[in-house]
LUMLUM-243693 format. One record per atom (N, C-alpha, C, O): x, y, z. Coordinates in steps of 0.05 Angstrom, whole numbers, padded with zeros to 5 digits, always signed. Layout:
BEGIN
XYZ
...
***
This chain:
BEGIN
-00933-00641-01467
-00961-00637-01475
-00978-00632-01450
-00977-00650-01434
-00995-00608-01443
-01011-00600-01424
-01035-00615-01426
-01046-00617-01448
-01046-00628-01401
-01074-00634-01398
-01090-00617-01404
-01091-00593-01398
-01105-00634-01417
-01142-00614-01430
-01145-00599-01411
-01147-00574-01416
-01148-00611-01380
-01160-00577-01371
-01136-00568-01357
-01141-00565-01333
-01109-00561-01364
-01088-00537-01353
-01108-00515-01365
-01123-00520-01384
-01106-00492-01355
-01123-00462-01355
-01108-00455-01389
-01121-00445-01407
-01077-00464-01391
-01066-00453-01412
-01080-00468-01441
-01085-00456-01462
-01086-00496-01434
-01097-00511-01458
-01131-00495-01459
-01135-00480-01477
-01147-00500-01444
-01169-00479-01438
-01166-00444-01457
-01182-00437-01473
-01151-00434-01451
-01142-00413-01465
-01132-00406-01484
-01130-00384-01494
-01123-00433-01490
-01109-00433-01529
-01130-00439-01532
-01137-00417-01541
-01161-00459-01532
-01172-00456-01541
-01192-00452-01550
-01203-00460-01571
-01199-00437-01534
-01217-00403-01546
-01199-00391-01569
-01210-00383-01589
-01167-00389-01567
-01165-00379-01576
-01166-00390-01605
-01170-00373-01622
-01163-00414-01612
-01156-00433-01645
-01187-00422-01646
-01190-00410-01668
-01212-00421-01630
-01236-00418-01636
-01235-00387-01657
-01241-00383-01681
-01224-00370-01636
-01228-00333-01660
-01223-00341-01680
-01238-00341-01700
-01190-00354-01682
-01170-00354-01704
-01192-00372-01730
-01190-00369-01755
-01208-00386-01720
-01222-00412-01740
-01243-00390-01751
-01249-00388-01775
-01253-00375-01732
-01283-00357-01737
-01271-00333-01757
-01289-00324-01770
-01251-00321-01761
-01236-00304-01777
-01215-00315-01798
-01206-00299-01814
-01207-00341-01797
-01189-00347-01820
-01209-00353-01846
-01233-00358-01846
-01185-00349-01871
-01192-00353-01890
-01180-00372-01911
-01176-00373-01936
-01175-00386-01892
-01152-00412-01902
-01147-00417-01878
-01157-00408-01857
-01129-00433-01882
-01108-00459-01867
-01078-00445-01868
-01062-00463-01874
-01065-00421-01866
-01038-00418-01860
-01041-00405-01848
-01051-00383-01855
-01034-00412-01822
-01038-00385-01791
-01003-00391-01791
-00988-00410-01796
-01001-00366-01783
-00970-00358-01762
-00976-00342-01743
-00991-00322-01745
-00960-00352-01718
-00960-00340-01694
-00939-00332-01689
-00918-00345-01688
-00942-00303-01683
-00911-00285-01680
-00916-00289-01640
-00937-00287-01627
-00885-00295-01633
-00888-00300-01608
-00900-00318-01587
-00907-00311-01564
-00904-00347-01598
-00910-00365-01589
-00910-00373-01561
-00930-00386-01556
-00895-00370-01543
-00883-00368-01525
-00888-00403-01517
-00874-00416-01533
-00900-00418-01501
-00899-00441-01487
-00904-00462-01512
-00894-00484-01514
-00922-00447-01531
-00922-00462-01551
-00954-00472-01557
-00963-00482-01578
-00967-00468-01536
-01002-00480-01527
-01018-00471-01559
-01023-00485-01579
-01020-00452-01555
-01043-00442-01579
-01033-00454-01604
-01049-00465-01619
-01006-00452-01609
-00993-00462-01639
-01003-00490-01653
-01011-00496-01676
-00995-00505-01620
-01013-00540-01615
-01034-00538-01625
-01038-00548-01648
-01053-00526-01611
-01081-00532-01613
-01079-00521-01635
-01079-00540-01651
-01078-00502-01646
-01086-00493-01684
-01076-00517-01704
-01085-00525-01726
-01059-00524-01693
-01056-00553-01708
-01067-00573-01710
-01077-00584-01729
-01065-00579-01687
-01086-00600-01687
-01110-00596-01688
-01125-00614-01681
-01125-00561-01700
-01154-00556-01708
-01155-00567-01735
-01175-00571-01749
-01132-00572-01740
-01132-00566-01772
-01112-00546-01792
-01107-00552-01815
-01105-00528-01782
-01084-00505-01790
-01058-00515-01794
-01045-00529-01778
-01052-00505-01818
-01014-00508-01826
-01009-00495-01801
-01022-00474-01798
-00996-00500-01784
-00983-00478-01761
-00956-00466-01765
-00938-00480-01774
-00952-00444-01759
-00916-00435-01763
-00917-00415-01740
-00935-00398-01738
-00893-00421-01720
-00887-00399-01694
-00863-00394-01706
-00849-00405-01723
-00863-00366-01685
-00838-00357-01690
-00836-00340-01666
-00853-00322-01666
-00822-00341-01645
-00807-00330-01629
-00772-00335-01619
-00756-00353-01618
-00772-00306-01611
-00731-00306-01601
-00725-00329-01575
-00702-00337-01572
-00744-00338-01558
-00746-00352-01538
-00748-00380-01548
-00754-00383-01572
-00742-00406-01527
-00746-00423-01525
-00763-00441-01504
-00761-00464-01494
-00784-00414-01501
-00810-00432-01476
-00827-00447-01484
-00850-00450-01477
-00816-00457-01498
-00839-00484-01510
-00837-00508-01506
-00856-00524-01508
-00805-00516-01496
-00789-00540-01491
-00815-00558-01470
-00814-00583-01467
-00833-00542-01458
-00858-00564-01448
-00869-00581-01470
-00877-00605-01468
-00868-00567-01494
-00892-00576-01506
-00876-00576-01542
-00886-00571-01564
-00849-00585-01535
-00829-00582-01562
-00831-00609-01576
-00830-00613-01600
-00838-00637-01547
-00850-00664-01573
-00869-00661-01586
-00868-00661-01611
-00890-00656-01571
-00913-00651-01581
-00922-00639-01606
-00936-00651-01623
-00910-00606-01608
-00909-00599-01629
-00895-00603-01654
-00898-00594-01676
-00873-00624-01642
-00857-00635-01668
-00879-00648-01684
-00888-00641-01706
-00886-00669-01669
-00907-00689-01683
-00927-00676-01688
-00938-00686-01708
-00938-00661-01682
-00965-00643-01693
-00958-00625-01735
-00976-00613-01747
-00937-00628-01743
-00934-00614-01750
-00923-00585-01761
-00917-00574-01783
-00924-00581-01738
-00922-00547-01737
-00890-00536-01737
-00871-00544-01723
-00889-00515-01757
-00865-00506-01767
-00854-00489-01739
-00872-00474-01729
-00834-00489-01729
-00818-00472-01711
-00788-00462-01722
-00768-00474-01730
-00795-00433-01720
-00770-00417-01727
-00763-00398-01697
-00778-00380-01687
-00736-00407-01686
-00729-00392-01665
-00703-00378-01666
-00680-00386-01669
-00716-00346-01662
-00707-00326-01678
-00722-00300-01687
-00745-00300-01679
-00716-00280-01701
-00722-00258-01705
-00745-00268-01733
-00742-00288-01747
-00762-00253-01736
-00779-00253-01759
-00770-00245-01784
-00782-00254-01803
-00753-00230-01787
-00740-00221-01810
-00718-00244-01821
-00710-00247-01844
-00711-00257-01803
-00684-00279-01809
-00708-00305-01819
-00700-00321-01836
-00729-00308-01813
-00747-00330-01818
-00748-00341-01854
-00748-00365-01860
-00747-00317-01875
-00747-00329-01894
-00775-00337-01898
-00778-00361-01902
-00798-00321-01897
-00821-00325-01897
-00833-00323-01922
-00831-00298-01922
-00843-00329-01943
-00847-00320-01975
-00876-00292-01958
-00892-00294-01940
-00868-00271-01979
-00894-00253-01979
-00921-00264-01988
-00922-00282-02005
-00946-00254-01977
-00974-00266-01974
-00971-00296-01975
-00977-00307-01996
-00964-00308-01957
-00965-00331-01948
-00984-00342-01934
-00997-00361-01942
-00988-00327-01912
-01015-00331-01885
-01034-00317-01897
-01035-00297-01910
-01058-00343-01884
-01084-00325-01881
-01095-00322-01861
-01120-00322-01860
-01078-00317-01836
-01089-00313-01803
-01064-00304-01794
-01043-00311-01805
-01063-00291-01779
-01031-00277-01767
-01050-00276-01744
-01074-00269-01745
-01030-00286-01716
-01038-00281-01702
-01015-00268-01678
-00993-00279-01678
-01019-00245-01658
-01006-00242-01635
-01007-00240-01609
-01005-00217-01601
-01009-00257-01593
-01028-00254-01564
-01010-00260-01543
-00999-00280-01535
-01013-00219-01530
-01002-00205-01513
-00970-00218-01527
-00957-00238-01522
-00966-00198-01543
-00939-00199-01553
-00932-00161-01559
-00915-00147-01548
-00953-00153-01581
-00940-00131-01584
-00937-00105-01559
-00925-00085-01567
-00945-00106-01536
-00936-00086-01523
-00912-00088-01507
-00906-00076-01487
-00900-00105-01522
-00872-00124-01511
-00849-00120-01535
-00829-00134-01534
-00854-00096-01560
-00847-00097-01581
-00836-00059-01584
-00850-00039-01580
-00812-00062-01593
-00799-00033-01577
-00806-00006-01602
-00808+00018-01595
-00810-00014-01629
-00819-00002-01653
-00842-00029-01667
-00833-00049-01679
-00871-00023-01661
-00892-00033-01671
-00888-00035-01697
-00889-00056-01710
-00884-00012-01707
-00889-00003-01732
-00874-00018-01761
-00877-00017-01785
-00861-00030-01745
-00836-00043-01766
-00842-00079-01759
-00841-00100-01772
-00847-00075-01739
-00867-00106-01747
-00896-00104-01760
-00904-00121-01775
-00907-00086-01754
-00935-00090-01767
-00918-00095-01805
-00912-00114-01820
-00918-00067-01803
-00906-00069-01826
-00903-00104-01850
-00912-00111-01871
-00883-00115-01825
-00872-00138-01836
-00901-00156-01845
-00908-00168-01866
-00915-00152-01817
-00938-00181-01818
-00960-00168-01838
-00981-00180-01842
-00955-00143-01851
-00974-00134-01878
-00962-00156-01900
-00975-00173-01911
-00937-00153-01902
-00925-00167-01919
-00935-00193-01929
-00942-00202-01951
-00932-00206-01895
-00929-00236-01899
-00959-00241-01910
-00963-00258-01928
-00983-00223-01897
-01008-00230-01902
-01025-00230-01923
-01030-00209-01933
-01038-00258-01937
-01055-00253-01959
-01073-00226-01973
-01074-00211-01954
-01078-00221-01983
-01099-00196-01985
-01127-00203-01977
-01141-00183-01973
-01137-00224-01974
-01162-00230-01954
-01147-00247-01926
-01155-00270-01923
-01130-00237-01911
-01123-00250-01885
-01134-00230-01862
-01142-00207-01860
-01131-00243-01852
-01126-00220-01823
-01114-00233-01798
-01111-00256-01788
-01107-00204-01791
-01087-00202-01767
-01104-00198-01739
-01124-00183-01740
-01096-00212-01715
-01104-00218-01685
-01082-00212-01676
-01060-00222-01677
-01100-00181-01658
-01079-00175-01637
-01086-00175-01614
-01101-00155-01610
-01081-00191-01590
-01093-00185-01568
-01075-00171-01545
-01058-00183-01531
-01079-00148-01542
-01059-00135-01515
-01073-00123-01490
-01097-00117-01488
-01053-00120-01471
-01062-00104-01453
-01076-00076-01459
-01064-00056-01468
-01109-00078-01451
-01122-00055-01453
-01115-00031-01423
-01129-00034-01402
-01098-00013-01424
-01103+00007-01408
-01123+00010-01394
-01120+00009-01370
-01146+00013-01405
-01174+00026-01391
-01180+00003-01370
-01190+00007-01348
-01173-00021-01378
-01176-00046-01364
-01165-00052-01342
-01177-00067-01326
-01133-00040-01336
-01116-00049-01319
-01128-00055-01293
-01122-00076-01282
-01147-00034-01280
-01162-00045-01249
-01172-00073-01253
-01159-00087-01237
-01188-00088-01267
-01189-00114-01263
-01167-00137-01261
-01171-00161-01257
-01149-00127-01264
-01129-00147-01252
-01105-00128-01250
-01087-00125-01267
-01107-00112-01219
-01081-00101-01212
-01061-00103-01212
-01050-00089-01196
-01046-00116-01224
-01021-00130-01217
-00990-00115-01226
-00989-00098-01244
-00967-00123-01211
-00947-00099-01225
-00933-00109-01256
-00920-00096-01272
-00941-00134-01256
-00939-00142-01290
-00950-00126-01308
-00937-00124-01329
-00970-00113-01304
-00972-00087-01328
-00953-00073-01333
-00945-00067-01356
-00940-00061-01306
-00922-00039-01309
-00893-00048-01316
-00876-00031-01314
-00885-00071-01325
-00856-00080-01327
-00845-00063-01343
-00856-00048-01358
-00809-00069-01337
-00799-00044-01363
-00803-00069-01382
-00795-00061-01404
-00812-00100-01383
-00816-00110-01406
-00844-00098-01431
-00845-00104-01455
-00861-00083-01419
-00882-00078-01426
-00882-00041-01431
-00893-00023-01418
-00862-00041-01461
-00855-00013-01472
-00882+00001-01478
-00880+00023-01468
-00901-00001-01487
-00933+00013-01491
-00950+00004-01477
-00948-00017-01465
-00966+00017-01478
-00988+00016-01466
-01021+00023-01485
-01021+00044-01498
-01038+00010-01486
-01047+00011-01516
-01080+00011-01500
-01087-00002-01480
-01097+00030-01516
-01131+00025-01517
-01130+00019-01546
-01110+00016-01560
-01162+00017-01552
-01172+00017-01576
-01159+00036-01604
-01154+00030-01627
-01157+00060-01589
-01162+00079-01618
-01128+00088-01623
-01127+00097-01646
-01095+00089-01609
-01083+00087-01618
-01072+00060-01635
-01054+00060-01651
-01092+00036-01625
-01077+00007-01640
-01087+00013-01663
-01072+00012-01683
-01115+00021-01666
-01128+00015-01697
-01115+00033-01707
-01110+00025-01730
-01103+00064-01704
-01094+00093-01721
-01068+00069-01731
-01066+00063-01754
-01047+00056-01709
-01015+00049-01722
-01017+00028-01738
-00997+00020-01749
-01041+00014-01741
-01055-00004-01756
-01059+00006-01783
-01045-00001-01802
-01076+00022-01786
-01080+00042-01807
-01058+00049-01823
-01057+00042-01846
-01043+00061-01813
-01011+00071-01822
-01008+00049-01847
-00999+00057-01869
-01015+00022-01843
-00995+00001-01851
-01023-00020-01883
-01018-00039-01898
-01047-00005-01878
-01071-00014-01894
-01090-00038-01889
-01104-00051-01904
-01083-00037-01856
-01106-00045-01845
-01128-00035-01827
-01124-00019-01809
-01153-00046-01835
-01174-00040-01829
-01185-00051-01805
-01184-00076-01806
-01196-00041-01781
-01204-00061-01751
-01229-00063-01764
-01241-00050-01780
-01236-00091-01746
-01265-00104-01767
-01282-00107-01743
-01306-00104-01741
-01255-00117-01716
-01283-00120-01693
-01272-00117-01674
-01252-00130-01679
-01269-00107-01650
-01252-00102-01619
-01267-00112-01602
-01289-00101-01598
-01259-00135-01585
-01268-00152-01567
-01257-00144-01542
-01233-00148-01539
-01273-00131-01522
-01263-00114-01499
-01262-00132-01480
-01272-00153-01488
-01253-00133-01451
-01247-00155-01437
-01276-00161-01422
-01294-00146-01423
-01276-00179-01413
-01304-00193-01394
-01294-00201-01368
-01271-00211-01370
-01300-00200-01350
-01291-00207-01320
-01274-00235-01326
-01255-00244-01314
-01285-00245-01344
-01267-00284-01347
-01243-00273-01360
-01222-00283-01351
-01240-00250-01386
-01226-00243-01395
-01205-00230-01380
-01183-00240-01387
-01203-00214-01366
-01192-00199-01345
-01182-00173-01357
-01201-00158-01360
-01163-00165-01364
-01152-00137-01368
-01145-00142-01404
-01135-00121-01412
-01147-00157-01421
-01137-00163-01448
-01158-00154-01460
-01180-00155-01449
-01155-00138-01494
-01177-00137-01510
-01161-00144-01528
-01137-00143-01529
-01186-00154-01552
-01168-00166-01572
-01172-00151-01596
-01193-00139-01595
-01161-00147-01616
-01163-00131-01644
-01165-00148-01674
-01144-00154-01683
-01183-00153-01685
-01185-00166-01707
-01183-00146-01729
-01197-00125-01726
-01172-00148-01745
-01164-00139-01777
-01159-00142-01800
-01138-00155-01804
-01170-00134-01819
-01168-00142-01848
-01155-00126-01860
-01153-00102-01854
-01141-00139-01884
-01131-00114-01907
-01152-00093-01917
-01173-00100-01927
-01147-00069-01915
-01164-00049-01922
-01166-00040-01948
-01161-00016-01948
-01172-00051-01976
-01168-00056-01994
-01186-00027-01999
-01168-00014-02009
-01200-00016-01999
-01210+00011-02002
-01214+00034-01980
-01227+00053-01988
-01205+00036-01951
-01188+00052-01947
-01215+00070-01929
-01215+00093-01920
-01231+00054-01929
-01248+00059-01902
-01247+00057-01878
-01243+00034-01869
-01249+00076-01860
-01240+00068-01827
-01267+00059-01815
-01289+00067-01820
-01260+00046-01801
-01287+00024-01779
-01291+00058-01760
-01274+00074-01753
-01317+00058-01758
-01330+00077-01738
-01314+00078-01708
-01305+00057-01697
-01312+00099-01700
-01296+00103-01683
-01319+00110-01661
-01339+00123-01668
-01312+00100-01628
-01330+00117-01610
-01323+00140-01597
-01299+00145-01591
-01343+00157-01593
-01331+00183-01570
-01316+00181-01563
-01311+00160-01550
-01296+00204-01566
-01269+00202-01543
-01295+00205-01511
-01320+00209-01512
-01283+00203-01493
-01288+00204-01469
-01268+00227-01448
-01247+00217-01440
-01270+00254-01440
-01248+00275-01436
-01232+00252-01406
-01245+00241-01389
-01201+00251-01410
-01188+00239-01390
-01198+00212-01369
-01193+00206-01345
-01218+00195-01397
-01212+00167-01386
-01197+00151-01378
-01199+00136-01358
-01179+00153-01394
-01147+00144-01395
-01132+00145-01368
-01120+00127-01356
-01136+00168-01363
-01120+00188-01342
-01134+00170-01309
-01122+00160-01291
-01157+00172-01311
-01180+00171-01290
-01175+00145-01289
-01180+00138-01266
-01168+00126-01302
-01175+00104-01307
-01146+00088-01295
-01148+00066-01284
-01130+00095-01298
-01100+00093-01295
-01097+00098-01263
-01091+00082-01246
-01104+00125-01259
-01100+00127-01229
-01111+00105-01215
-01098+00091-01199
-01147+00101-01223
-01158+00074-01200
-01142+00051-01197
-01133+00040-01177
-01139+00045-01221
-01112+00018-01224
-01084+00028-01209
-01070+00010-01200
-01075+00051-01206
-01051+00049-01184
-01061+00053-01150
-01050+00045-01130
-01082+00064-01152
-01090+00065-01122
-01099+00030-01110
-01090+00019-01090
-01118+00021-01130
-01120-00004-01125
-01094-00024-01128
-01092-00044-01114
-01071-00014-01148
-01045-00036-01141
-01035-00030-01112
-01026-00049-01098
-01035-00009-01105
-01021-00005-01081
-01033-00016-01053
-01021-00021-01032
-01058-00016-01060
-01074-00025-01032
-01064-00054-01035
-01047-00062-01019
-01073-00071-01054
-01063-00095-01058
-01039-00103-01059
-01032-00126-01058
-01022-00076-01064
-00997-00098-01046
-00983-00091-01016
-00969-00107-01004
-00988-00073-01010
-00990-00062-00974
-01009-00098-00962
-00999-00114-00946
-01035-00101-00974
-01042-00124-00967
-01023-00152-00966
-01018-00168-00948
-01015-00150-01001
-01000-00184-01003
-00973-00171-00984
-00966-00189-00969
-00963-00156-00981
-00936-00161-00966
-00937-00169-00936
-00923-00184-00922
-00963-00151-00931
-00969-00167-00895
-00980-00188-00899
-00980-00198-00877
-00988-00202-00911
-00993-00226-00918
-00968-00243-00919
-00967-00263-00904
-00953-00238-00932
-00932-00266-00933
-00909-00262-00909
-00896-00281-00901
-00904-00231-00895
-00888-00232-00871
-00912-00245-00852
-00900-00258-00835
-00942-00249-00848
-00958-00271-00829
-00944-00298-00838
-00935-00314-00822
-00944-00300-00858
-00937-00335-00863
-00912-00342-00857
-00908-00362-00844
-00892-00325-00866
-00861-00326-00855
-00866-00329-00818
-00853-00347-00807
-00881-00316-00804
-00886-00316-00776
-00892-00339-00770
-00879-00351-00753
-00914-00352-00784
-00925-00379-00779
-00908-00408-00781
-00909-00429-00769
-00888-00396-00807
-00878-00426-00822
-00849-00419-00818
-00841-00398-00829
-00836-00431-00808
-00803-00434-00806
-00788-00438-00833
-00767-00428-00838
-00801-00453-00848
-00789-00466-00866
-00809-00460-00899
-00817-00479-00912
-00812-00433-00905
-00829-00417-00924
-00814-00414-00948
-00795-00399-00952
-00825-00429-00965
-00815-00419-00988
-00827-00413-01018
-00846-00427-01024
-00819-00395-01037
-00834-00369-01054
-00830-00390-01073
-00808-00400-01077
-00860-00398-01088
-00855-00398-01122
-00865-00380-01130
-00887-00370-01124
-00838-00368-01155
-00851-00357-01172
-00825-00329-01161
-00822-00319-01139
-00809-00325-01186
-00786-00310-01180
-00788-00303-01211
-00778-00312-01231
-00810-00274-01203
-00823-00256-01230
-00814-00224-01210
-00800-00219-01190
-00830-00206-01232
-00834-00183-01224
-00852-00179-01188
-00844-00169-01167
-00876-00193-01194
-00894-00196-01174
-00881-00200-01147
-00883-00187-01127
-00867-00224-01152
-00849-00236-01123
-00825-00220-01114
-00814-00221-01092
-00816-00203-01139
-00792-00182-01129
-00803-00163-01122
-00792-00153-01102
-00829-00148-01134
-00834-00127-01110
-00840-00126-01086
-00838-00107-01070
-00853-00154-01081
-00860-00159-01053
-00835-00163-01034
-00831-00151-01013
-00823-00179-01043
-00795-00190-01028
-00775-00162-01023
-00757-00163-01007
-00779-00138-01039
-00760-00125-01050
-00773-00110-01010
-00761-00097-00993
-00790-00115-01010
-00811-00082-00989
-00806-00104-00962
-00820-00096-00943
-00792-00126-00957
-00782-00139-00935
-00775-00127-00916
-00779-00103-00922
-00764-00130-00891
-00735-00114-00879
-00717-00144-00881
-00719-00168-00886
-00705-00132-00877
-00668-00155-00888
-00681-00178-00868
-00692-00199-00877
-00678-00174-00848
-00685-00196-00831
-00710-00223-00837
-00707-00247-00834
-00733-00208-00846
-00748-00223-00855
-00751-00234-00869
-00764-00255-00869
-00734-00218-00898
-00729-00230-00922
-00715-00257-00915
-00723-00277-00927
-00695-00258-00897
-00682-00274-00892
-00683-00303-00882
-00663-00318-00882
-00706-00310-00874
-00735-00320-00867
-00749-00341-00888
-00764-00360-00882
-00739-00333-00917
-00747-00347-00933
-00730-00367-00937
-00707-00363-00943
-00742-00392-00934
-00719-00422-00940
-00711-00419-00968
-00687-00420-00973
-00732-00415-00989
-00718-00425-01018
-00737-00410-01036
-00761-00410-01030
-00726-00393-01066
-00745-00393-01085
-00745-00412-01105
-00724-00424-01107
-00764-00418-01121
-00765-00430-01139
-00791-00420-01163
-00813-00410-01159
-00776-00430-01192
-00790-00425-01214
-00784-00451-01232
-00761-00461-01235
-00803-00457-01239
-00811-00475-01266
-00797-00463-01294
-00795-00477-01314
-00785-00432-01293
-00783-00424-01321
-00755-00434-01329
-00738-00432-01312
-00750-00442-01347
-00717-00449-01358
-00707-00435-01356
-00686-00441-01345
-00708-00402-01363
-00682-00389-01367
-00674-00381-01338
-00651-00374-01332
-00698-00384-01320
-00681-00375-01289
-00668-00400-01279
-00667-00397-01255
-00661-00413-01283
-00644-00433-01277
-00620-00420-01265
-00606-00401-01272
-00616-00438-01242
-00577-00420-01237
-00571-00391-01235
-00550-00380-01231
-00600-00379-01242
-00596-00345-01235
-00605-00343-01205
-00618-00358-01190
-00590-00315-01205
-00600-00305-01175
-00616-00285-01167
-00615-00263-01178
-00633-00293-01145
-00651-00276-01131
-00652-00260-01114
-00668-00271-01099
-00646-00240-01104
-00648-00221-01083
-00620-00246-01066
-00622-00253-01043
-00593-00257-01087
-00575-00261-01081
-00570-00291-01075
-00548-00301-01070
-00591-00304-01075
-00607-00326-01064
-00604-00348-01098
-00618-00338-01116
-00592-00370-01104
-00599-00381-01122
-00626-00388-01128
-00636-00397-01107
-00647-00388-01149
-00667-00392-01162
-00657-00434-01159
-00637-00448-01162
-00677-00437-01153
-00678-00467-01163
-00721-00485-01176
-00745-00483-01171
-00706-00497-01189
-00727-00521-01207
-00741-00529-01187
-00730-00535-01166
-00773-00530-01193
-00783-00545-01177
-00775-00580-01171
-00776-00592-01149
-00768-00591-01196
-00745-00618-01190
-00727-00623-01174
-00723-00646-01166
-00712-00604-01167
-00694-00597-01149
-00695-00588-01107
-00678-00584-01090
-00719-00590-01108
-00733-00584-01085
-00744-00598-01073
-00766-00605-01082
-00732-00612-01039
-00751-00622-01027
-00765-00616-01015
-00760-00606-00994
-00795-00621-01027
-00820-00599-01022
-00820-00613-00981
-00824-00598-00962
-00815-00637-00981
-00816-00651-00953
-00811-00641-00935
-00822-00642-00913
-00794-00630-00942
-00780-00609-00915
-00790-00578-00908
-00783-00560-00892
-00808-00581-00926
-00816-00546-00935
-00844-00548-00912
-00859-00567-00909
-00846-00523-00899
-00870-00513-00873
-00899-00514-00894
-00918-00530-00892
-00896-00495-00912
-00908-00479-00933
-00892-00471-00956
-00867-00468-00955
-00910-00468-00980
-00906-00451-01000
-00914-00432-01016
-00928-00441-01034
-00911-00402-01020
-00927-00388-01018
-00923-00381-01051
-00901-00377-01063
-00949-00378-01063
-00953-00375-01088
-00951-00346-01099
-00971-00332-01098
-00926-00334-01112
-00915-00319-01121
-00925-00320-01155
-00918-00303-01171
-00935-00333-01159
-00952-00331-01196
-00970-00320-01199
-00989-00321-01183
-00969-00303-01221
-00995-00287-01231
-01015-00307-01234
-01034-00309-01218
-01013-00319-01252
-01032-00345-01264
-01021-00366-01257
-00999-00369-01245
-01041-00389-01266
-01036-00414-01255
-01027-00416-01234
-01007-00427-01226
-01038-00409-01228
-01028-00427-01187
-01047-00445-01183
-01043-00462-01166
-01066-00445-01194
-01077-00473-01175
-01062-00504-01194
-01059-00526-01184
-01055-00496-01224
-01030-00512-01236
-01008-00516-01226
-00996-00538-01228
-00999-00495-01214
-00967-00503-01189
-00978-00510-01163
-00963-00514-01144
-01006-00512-01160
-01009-00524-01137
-01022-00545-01140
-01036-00554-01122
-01021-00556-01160
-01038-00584-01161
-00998-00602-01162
-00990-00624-01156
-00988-00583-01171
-00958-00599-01173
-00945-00600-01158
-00928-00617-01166
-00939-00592-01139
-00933-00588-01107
-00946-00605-01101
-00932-00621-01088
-00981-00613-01104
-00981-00628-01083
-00982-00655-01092
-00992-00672-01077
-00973-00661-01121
-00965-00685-01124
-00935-00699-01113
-00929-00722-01108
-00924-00680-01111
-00894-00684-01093
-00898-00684-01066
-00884-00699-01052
-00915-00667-01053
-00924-00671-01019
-00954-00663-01012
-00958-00643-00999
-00973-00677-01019
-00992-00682-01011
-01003-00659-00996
-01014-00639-01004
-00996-00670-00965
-01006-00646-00943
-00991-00614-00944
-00999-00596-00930
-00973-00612-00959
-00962-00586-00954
-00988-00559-00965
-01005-00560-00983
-00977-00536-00943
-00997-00523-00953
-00985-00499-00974
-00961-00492-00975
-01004-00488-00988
-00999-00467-01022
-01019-00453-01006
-01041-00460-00996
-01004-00427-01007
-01018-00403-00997
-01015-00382-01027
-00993-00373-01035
-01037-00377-01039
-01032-00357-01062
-01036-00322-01046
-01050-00312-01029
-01015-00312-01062
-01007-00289-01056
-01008-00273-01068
-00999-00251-01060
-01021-00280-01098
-01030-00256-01121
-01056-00245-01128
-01060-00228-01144
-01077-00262-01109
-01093-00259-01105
-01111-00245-01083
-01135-00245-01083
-01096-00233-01066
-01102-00226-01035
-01124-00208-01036
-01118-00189-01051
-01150-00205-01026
-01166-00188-01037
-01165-00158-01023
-01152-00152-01003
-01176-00146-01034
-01167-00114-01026
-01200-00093-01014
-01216-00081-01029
-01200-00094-00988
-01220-00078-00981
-01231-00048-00991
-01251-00038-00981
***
């Protein structure tokens, strides 16, 4: 169970907040749960809860949600055994651009959904990507790439109606979210001006700005490797492999240890290098540690320094860009 203020408990709930301001009942399901945060808190708002993801990243927060309640199916959505119009909140956040044919899940979550429910989708907005440069947009995990007016058209396809599009805010960062109802008469929500090659224009600033920022973070962590004998990377993602990847052998070489918090990297390997648990690590012996996480780092760095106090956390996803 996460402390009230982890950023992730903070951020489920805002989010139980939409889901409360748009439900129409008490049966939410969450396709893609992932850690498990938001599922909690809708439960304990009040909401029947039901997740459903192929993963098992919840194991933080798997007592918790036992006793809360909340139904967990892990596994495919179709194998779930879900009765049709069941929910009256469907929710998905930053799931579907991680989803290889949309169309056959929307599909599904028409199914599951009451005829006064609606569906929450929150994904990576394109037009957004410069506010938070990062090469996590571009993963081959992240098959589309989505604005406003293709989500609401593949939406449409399936007889839903967009009711309200919540565009990101500097706190928000690069996410917009999509609220939707059954479109029971077959009206489309007003659409704005196209804009000629926003998209386009908009895309490029976000690769010119990723690139400055990481020409920056990479001389950045060969300085700290210079400084600290004994340097070692959390956070063994996309982020930390492109940086590590733009090394020369030698320097790479330089690094004492990676480590990740996530279960499934367990016992896998890194640029050849075993991945190890932060449990597993004596932070004591360590110069520095340099923060390889998109998010939460000042959460892996409040945990670090409950295992060594004085050691220093240098974040490295953050490096600012002139």
């Amino acid at each position: 169970d996460l402390a009230p203020d982890d950023p992730r408990t903070i951020a489920a709930r805002e989010r139980v907040d939409l889901i409360r301001r748009n439900a129409n009942g008490a049966e939410f399901l969450e396709i893609g749960f992932g850690d498990g945060t938001t599922l909690l808190e809708a439960s304990r708002a009040g909401f029947r809860a039901t997740g459903i993801d192929p993963t098992r990243g919840y194991l933080e927060n798997e007592v918790a949600l036992k006793s809360s309640g909340a139904r967990i199916f892990t596994g495919a959505l179709e194998d779930s055994g879900l009765p049709p119009g069941s929910f009256d909140v469907i929710a998905l956040f930053l799931v579907l651009e991680h989803v290889s044919d949309p169309r056959i899940l929307i599909a599904q979550l028409r199914r599951l959904l009451n005829p006064k429910g609606a569906l929450i989708v929150e994904v990576p907005d394109i037009l957004n990507y410069a506010r938070q440069p990062t090469p996590s947009l571009l993963t081959a995990e992240h098959i589309f790439h989505y604005t406003r007016s293709p989500l609401r058209r593949i939406h449409a396809e399936f007889g839903f109606r967009l009711r309200n599009y919540i565009s990101p805010s500097p706190k928000r960062s690069f996410a917009s979210t999509a609220i939707f109802s059954v479109d029971s008469n077959n009206e489309e929500a007003p659409e704005p001006p196209p804009v000629p090659n926003q998209v386009v224009r908009r895309f490029r600033k976000y690769l010119n700005v990723l690139e400055k920022r990481h020409r920056k973070t990479t001389a950045d962590l060969i300085g700290l490797l210079q400084r600290h004998r004994r340097l070692a990377i959390f956070g063994a993602g996309s982020f930390a492999a492109g940086i590590v990847a733009d090394l020369p052998a030698n320097v790479r070489n330089q690094i004492a240890v990676f480590i990740d918090e996530t279960p499934a990297k367990r016992n896998c390997k890194f640029f050849g290098r075993e991945i190890l648990a932060p449990e597993d690590v004596d932070f004591e012996r360590l110069d520095a540690v340099a923060l390889a996480a998109e998010t939460l780092s000042s959460v892996i760095a409040q945990k670090i320094h409950r295992r060594a106090p004085g050691l220093e956390c240098h974040q490295l996803a953050q490096s600012p860009v002139d």
